[in-house]
C-alpha positions in Angstrom: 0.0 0.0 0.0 2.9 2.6 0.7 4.5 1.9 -3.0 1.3 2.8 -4.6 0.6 5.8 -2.7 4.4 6.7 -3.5 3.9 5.7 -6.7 0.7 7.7 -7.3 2.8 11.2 -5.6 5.4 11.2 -7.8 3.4 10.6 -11.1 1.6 14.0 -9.6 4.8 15.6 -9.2 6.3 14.8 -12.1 3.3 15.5 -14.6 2.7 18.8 -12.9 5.9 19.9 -12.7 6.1 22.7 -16.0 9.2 25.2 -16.5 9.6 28.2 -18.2 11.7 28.3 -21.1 12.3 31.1 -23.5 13.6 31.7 -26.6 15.1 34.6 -28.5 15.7 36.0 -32.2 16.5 38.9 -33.9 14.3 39.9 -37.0 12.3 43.0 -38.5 9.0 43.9 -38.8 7.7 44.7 -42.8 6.4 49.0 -41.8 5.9 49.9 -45.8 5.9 48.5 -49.0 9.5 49.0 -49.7 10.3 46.6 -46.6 7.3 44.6 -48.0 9.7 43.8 -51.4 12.7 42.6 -49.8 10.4 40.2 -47.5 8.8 38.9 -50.1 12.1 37.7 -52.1 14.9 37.1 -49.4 14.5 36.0 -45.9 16.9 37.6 -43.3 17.9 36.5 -40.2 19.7 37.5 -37.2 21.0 34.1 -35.7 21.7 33.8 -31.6 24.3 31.9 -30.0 22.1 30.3 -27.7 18.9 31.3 -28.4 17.1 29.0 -25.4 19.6 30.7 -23.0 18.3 33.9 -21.5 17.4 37.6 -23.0 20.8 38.9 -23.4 22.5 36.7 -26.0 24.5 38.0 -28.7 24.1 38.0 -31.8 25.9 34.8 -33.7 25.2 35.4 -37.4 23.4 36.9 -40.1 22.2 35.3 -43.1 20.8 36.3 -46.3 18.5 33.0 -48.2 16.5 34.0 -51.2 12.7 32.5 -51.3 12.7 31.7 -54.5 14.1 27.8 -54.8 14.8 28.4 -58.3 16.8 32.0 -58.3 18.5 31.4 -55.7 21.3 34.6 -54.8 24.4 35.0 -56.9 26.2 37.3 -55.3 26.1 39.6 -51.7 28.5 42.8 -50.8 31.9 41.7 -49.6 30.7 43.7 -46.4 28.0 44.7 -44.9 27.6 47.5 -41.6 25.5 46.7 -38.3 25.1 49.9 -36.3 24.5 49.4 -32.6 24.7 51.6 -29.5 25.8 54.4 -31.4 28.8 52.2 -32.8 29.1 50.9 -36.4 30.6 47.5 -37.5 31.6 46.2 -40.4 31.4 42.5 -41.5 32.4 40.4 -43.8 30.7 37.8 -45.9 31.7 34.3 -45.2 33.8 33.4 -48.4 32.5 29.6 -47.6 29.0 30.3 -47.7 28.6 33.8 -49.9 25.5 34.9 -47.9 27.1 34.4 -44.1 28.0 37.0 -42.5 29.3 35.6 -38.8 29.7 38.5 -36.4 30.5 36.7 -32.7 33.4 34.6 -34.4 35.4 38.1 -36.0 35.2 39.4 -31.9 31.8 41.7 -32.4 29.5 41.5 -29.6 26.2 42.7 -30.8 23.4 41.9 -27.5 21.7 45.1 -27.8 17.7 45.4 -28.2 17.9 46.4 -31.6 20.4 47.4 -34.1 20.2 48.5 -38.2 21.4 46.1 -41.0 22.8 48.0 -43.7 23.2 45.3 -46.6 23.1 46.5 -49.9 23.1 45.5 -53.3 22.2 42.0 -53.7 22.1 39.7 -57.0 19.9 36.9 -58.2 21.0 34.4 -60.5 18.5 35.8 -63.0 20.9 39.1 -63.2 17.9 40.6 -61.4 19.5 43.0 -58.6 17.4 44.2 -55.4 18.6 47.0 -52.9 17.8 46.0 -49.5 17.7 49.5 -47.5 19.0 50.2 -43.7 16.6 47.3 -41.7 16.0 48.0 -38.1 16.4 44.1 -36.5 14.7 44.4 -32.5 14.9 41.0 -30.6 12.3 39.1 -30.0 10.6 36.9 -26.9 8.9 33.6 -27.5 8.2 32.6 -23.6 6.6 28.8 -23.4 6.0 26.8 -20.4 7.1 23.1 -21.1 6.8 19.7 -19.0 9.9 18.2 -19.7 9.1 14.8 -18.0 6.3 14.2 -20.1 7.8 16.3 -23.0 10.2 13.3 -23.2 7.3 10.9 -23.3 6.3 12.3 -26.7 3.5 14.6 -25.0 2.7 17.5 -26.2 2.7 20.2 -23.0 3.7 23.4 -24.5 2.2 25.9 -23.1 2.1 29.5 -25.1 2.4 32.8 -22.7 4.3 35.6 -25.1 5.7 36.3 -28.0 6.6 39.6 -29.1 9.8 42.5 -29.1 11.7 42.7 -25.9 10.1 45.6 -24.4 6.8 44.0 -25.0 8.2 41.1 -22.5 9.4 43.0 -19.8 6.1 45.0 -19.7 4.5 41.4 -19.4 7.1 40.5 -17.2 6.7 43.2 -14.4 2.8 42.4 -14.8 2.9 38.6 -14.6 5.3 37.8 -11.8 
């Protein structure tokens, strides 16, 4: 009788046990129709070290994909300039990879809020070329509760509680603790 009654507390304890994990990125928001372009034919990113780490990670990576399987990009600037806390960088493109452009690895710590991509000229393999404009990147908050015991178990226990920019989280942050 006293196995099954410890048997049945820690199946309670562990299937109510949740955590809190969250997850950053940096990206952009489309604001007008020139923005609207450039989403539509190359995707950007702004890749973390860590993303499931904490708030403050810096920025790893970015990377420049075209949409468009079959024109894929040709060619990217040799450099490209991220501006952040008042201080410009310049980058250059991974020769390995022609649309990498690794910031953490060349010794630039980018973990600010936001900061503005300034890319370029870029060209398709059609001979098509599209200026992408200064982009401001903000980081972004995807905050999930998560059972990891039954996670594990092929259970599905994700539970969604924000996603938005970083100042949206610490406003629900201060509300929700």
């Amino acid at each position: 009788m006293k196995k099954l009654i410890f048997l049945f507390i820690m199946i309670l304890t562990l299937t109510g046990c949740k955590t809190v994990e969250i997850s950053t990125s940096y990206g952009y928001k489309v604001t007008n129709q020139k923005e609207k372009v450039i989403f539509d034919r190359v995707q950007i990113d702004g890749n973390i070290i860590n993303n499931l780490k904490g708030e403050k990670e810096p920025l790893e990576s970015i990377s420049i994909i075209s949409k468009d399987k079959n024109n894929g990009i040709k060619e990217t600037p040799k450099k490209i300039k991220i501006i952040s806390n008042n201080k410009e960088y310049l980058v250059s493109v991974d020769f390995k990879y022609n649309t990498i452009y690794p910031v953490y690895n060349k010794g630039i710590i980018i973990d600010s809020d936001s900061f503005i991509l300034e890319i370029g000229n870029i060209k398709f393999k059609d001979g098509t070329t599209l200026y992408l404009h200064p982009l401001l990147f903000k980081r972004y908050v995807y905050a999930y509760k998560i059972n990891k015991f039954l996670d594990t178990l092929n259970q599905d226990t994700r539970e969604d509680l924000f996603s938005g920019t970083i100042d949206e989280y610490r406003e629900w942050k201060k509300k929700n603790k």
